[in-house]
C-alpha angles and dihedrals in degrees: 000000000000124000121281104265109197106167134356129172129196145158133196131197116203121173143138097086125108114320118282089021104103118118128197108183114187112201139208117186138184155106122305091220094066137048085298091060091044090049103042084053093050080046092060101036094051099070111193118204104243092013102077113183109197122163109252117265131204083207143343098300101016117097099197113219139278082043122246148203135201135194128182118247095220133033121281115231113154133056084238099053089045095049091048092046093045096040128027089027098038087061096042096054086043074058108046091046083052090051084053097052093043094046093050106251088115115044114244091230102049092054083111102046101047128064130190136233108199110182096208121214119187122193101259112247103030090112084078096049113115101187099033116160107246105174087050087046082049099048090040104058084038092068098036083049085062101029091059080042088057102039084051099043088051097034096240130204091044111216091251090060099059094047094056095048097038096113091042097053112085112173113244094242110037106117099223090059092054098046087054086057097052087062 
């Protein structure tokens, strides 16, 4: 039997690919008989408008396991955003969580007892792209599904690390760190 996994967190970045196809999953693990399972009930029952929280399907009629469940980071306004998120990215994250179980992250044998919470982000905007790129929006969001599992399974980054690098680590956006850049 595995080890008792009451509560893991993780996030994942993935970009570079073609434009409006990054993905940044935030993740949230742990066993149903225990506050994550009280929680990831509460989750699904509290319907928020906007904020839609539906378990992650392979396909139409298939929950993959452990079960999960998505919610969307902003607020969902449009038909567009909803069918790329429920959709393209609904089946990428059911993937991802796959990848993890067959890799090993997440124990075979536990795929019952744990459940999964993916905060979902979408590029704004991709909900106006014509020609978007759905098989890299697919693959994208399907790595960076498995990568945030993974990070949180292994509980990366390990506290050493980030006191060593403090210093090093300069968040992408702060404005400090781009103007420094720019020099």
């Amino acid at each position: 039997m595995s080890e008792r996994i009451i509560m893991r967190t993780g996030e994942c970045l993935v970009a570079g690919g073609p434009p409006f196809t990054a993905a940044e999953p935030e993740v949230i693990i742990g066993e149903f008989d225990g506050p994550f399972g009280t929680a990831f009930a509460n989750l699904l029952g509290d319907q928020v408008q906007g904020h839609s929280r539906v378990f992650a399907l392979m396909n139409t009629d298939m929950m993959v396991k452990p079960a999960t469940i998505m919610v969307s980071k902003v607020t969902v306004k449009k038909t567009a955003y909803t069918a790329i998120l429920m959709g393209t990215v609904q089946g990428a994250i059911a993937n991802g969580v796959l990848d993890a179980v067959r890799n090993g992250t997440i124990p075979k044998e536990k795929a019952n007892d744990l459940g999964i919470i993916v905060s979902v982000w979408l590029t704004p905007g991709v909900e106006n792209v014509e020609d978007l790129d759905h098989e890299a929006l697919f693959n994208i969001h399907r790595e960076a599904t498995r990568r945030a599992i993974e990070k949180a399974m292994n509980n990366e980054p390990s506290i050493d690390f980030l006191l060593e690098n403090q210093d090093k680590l300069v968040h992408k956006y702060y404005q400090k760190g781009l103007d420094a850049k720019k020099k």
